[in-house]
C-alpha positions in Angstrom: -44.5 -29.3 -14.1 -43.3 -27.6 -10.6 -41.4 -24.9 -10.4 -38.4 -25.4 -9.5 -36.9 -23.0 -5.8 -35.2 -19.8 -7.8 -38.0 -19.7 -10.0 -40.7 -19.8 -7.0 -38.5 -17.5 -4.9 -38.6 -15.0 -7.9 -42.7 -15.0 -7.3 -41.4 -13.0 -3.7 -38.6 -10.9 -4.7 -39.6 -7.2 -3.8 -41.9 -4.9 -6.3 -40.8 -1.6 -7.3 -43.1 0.1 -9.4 -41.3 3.2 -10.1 -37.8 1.9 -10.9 -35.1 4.0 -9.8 -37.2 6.6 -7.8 -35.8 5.2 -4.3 -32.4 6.0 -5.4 -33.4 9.3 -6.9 -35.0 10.3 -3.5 -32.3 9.4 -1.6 -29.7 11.4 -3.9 -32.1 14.8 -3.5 -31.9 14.1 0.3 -28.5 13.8 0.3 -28.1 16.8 -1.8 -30.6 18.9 0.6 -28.2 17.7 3.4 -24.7 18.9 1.8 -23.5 22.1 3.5 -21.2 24.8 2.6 -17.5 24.8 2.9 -16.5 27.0 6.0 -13.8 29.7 5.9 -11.4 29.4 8.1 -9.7 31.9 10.3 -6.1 32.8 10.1 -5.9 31.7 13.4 -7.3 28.5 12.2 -5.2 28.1 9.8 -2.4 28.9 11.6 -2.8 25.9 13.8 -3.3 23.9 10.8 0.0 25.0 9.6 1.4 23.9 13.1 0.2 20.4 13.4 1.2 20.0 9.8 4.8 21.0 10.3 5.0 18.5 13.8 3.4 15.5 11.3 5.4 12.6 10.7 4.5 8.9 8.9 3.2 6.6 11.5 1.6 9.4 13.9 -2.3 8.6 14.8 -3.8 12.1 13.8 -8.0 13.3 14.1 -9.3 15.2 11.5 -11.8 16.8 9.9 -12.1 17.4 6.6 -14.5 18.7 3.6 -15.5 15.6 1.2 -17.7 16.1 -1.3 -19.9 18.8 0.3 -19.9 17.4 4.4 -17.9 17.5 7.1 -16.3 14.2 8.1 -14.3 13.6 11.1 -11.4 10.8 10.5 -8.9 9.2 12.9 -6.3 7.6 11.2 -2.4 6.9 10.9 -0.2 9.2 8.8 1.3 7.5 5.4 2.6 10.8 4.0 2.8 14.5 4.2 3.7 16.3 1.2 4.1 20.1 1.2 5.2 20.4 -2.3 1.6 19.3 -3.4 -0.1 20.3 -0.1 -1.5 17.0 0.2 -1.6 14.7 3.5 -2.0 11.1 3.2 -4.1 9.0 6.0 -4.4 5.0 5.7 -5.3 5.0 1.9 -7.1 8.4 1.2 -5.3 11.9 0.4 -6.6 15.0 1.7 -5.5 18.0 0.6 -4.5 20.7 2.4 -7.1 23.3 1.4 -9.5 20.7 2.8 -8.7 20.4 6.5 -11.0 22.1 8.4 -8.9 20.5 12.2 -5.9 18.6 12.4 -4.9 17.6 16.0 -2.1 14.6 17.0 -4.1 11.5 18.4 -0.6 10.0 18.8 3.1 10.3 17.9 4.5 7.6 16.7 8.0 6.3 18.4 10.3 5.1 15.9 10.2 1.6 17.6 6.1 1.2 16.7 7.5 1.3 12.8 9.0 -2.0 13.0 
């Protein structure tokens, strides 16, 4: 009786001996590659402070922050800033405060690009 295609395909699908070793590999790398969050300055976080306080919804800001031990660098539009939590929405992720490492103003945004 022939086999029928998925079964014949199956014949080709890829081998891995050692199941789960390429994804414990690649989680040791990663973790060789983390780095250590940076102190800032007060001068640092003084301009932090700044750009926070000039923030509004709807301005196009670059940042970089400190996610889960790296350093990533986001452009994206302002949702929300809120001091009493000290936490600053972009797009659809929160960043807190304590987490910036640069905040600069891409673009403000004029009342007229809301609507």
């Amino acid at each position: 009786m022939p086999m029928n295609r998925e079964e014949r395909a199956k014949q080709f699908a890829p081998f891995e001996s050692m199941h789960g070793l390429r994804e414990a590999l690649a989680k040791k790398e990663r973790e060789h590659e983390m780095q250590e969050r940076i102190t800032l300055s007060e001068e640092q976080e003084a301009d932090i402070a700044a750009t926070l306080s000039e923030l509004k919804a709807g301005d196009l800001i670059d940042m970089v922050c400190f996610v889960d031990g790296f350093y990533v660098k986001v452009r994206g539009k302002v949702r929300k800033i809120d001091f009493s939590f000290r936490i600053l929405q972009v797009e659809n992720g929160k960043v807190p405060f304590s987490d910036l490492f640069s905040l600069e103003i891409f673009h403000k945004c004029d009342f007229s690009e809301n609507f």
